[in-house]
C-alpha positions in Angstrom: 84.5 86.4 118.0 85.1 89.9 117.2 88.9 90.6 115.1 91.5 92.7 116.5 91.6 96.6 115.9 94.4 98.5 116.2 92.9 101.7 116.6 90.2 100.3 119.0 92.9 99.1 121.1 94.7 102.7 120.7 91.6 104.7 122.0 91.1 101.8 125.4 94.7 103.3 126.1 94.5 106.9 125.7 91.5 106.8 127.9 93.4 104.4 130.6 96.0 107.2 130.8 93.6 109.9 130.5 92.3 108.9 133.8 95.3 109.1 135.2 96.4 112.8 133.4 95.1 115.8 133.3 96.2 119.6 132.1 96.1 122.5 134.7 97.0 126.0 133.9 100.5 125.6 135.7 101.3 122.0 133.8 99.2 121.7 130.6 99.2 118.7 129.0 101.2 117.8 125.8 98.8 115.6 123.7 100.6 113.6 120.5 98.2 112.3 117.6 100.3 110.2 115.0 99.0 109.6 111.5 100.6 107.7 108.8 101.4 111.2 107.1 101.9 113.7 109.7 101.8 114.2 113.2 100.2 116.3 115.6 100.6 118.4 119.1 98.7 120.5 121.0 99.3 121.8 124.8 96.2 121.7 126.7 94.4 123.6 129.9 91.9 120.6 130.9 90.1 122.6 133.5 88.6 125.0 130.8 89.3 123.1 127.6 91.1 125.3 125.5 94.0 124.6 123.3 96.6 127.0 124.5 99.4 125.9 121.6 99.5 123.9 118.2 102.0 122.6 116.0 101.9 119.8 113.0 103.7 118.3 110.4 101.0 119.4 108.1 101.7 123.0 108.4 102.9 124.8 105.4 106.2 126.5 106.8 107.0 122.9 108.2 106.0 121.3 104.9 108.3 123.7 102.9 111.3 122.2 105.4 110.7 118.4 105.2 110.3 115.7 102.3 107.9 114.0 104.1 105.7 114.6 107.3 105.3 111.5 108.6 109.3 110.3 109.6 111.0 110.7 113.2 112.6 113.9 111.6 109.6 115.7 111.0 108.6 114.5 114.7 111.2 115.8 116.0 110.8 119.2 114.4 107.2 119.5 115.7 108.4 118.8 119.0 111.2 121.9 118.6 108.3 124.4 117.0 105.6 123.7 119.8 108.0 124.3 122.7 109.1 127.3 120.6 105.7 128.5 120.8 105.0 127.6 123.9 107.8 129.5 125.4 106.4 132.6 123.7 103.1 132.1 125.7 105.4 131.3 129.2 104.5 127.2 129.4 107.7 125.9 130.8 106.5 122.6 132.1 104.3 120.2 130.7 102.7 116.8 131.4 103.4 114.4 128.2 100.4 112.4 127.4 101.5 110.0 124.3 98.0 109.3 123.0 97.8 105.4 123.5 100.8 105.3 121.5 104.1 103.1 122.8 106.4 105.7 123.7 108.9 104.7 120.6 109.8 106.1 117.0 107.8 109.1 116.3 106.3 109.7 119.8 109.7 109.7 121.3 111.5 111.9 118.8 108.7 114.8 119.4 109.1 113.9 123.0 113.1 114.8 122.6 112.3 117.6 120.1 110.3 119.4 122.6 112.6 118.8 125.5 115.5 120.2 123.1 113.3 123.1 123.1 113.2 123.8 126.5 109.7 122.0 127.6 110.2 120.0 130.7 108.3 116.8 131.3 
């Protein structure tokens, strides 16, 4: 009988919703990653499959701002930086795709982050 894995379980998700969402130039899609020490977000155009904006935790100008990159505050700062820079490149609205992750904690606060930053979804 083969043990449970958390991340296996994860990835069946994202790719359940990833059926179900896709990017287009005039609603990219928001895609979270979470790590146990940072967290990622990148907007994405899936008809061409470019990465249109970025923003992590691990960057240094975040770094310099937060204690740790890994906690619902830093989350919430990612999710305030990428809709920053995605209002620079004229992305208003966006289609959230959470990543196989429950939409709670971390996932939420970037979620409210971004939408404090003017990013509708």
């Amino acid at each position: 009988m083969a043990k449970f894995n958390r991340q296996v379980a994860r990835k069946r998700r994202h790719i359940r919703l990833r059926k179900k969402i896709s990017g287009t130039p005039e609603r990219p899609r928001l895609s979270v990653y979470r790590s146990l020490r940072h967290i990622h977000a990148q907007i994405i155009d899936d008809t061409v499959g470019h990465t249109l904006v970025a923003a992590s935790s691990a960057e240094p100008e975040l770094q310099a701002k937060l204690a740790n990159g890994g906690n619902k505050e830093a989350a919430k700062q990612v999710g305030l930086l990428i809709a920053q820079r995605a209002k620079e490149k004229a992305i208003t609205k966006v289609v959230f795709d959470r990543g196989g992750y429950i939409y709670h904690g971390r996932i939420a606060a970037l979620a409210e982050g971004a939408r404090e930053g003017g990013l509708e979804f």
